[in-house]
N, C-alpha and C positions, 0 to 999 in steps of 0.2 A: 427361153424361159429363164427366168430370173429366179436367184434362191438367195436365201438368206445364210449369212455364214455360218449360222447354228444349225442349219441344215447338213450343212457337210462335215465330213473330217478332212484333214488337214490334207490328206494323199490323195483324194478326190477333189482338193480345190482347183480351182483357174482364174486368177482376178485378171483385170482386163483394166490396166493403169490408164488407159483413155476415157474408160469410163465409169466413172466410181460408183461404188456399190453396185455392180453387177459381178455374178459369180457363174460359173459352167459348170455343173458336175462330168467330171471327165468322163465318167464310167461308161455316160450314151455319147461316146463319140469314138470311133474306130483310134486304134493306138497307132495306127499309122501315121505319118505327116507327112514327108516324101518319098516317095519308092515305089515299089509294083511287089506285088503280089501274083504269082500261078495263081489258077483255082482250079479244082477239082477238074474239068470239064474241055481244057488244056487253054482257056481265055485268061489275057491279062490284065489285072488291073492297076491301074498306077495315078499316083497323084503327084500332083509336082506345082509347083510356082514358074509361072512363065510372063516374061514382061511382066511383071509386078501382082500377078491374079494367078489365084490359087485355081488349078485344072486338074479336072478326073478324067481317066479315058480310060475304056472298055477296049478291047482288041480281041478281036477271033484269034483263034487259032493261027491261023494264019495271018496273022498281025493288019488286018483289016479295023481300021476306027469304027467298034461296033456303036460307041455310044459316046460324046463328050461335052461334061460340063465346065463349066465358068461361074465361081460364086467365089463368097468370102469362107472363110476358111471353116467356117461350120458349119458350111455348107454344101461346100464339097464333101468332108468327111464324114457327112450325117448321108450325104449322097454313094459313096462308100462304104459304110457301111450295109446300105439296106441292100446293094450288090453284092456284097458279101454273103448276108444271110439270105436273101434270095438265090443264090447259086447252091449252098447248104443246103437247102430244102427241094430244089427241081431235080 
């Protein structure tokens, strides 16, 4: 989704110098960028850049790959986040 810069303030921006006039508002996208997170439930989860692509992976408890994606980086983290809050709520 694309926003206009008068939409945001200045700490919720994200320009994207590849490609002008587009803006992100950070606020819906998980504040993580690499690393793993516990979660309640004792699963982990983690994002990370591997060979040049941004990866999410879900891990049981017992460090089992419950679930793993491959997208661009808003995609992972938008995919992150709804893990997130879905384990918040179950």
């Amino acid at each position: 989704m694309a926003l206009s810069h008068a939409d945001l303030d200045d700490d919720a921006r994200m320009n994207f110098p590849d490609v002008p006039n587009v803006v992100m508002n950070m606020g819906t996208i998980s504040s993580m960028r690499t690393g793993h997170h516990k979660l309640a439930d004792g699963s982990l989860l983690r994002v990370d850049i591997e060979r040049g692509s941004w990866v999410g992976s879900l891990y049981t408890r017992d460090m089992r790959v419950k679930t793993r994606v491959v997208g661009s980086d808003v995609e992972v983290h938008a995919w992150a986040g709804r893990v997130q809050r879905n384990k918040l709520t179950s």
